[in-house]
N, C-alpha and C positions, 0 to 999 in steps of 0.2 A: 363080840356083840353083834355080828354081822354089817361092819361097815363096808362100804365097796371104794375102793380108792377110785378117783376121777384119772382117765383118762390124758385129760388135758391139765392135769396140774397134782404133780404127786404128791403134793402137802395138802390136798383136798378128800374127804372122805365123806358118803353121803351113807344116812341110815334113813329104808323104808320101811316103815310101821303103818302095813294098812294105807290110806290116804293121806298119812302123815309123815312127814320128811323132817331129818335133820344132820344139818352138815358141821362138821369139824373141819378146821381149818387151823393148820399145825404148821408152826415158825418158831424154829429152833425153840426157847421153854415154853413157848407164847402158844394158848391153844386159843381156839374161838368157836362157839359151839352158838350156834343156832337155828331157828324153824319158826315157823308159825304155831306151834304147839306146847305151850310150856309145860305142860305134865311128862310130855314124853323130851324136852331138853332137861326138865328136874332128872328126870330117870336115868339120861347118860350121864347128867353131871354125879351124882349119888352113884352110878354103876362105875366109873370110870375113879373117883372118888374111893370105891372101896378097894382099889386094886393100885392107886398110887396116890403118893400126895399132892393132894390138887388145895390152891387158895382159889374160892369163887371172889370174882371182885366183882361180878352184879353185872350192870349192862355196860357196853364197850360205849366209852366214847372217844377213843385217841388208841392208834395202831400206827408203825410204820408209818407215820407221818400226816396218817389221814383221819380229818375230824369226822365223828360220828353222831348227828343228833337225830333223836326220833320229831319225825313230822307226824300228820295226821293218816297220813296214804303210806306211812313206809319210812325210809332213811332217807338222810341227807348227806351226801359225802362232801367233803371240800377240803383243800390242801392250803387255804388260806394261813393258818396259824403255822404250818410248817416254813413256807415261804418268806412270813415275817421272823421266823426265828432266823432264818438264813441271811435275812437282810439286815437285821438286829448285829449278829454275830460279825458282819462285813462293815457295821457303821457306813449300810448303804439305805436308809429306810426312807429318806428325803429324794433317791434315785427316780427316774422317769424311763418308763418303760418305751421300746421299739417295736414296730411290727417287724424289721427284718432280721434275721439273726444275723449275728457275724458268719465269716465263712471257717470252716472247719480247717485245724491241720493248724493254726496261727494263732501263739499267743497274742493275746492285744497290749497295745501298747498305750502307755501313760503317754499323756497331753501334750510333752513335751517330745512326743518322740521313743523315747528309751523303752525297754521292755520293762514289766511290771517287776517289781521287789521282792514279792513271794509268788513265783510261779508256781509252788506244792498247794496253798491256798485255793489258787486260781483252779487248780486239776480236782484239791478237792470238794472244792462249791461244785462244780460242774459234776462231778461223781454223786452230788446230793441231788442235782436238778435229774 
């Protein structure tokens, strides 16, 4: 269809149509197709559509973690709803945030001292952040 893969992210593909642009954006079955042009994103979805099985699910709003709402000027990105899943999940939602992180290399240690209970948890929260 003459897409050009991005340089800087090989799960990225841009198509030029004249003064119109549209990029695909490809994570493992997950694709993402957009532009300012909806007749020529109809046209990939429809062209890409007769060459494989594609479900359109209409406009993205939740990717990888990141919520997606249309504003007036454009998107709004925000990791808000991810973050309280995480904190949800930890039965940490009443926690209080620090400006300084801990230091790296060191589990933390429970209140009393001892090191934490589920250290797999603790590696995989931190693998989510």
């Amino acid at each position: 269809m003459g897409f050009i893969k991005s340089e800087s992210d090989a799960s990225l593909f841009s198509l030029k149509n004249f003064a119109q642009t549209v990029y695909v954006l490809v994570y493992a079955d997950d694709i993402l197709i957009t532009g300012r042009h909806p007749s020529l994103i109809r046209h990939v979805i429809d062209s890409m559509g007769s060459q494989f099985s594609l479900n359109d699910l209409g406009y993205l709003d939740y990717l990888l973690g990141v919520e997606v709402k249309k504003v007036s000027d454009g998107i709004s990105l925000s990791q808000s709803k991810y973050i309280l899943d995480i904190l949800l999940e930890l039965d940490k939602l009443d926690c209080k945030g620090v400006l300084t992180p801990m230091c790296s290399g060191k589990l933390p240690r429970a209140a009393d001292g001892s090191l934490l209970a589920n250290a797999k948890l603790y590696r995989r929260t931190l693998g989510k952040l």
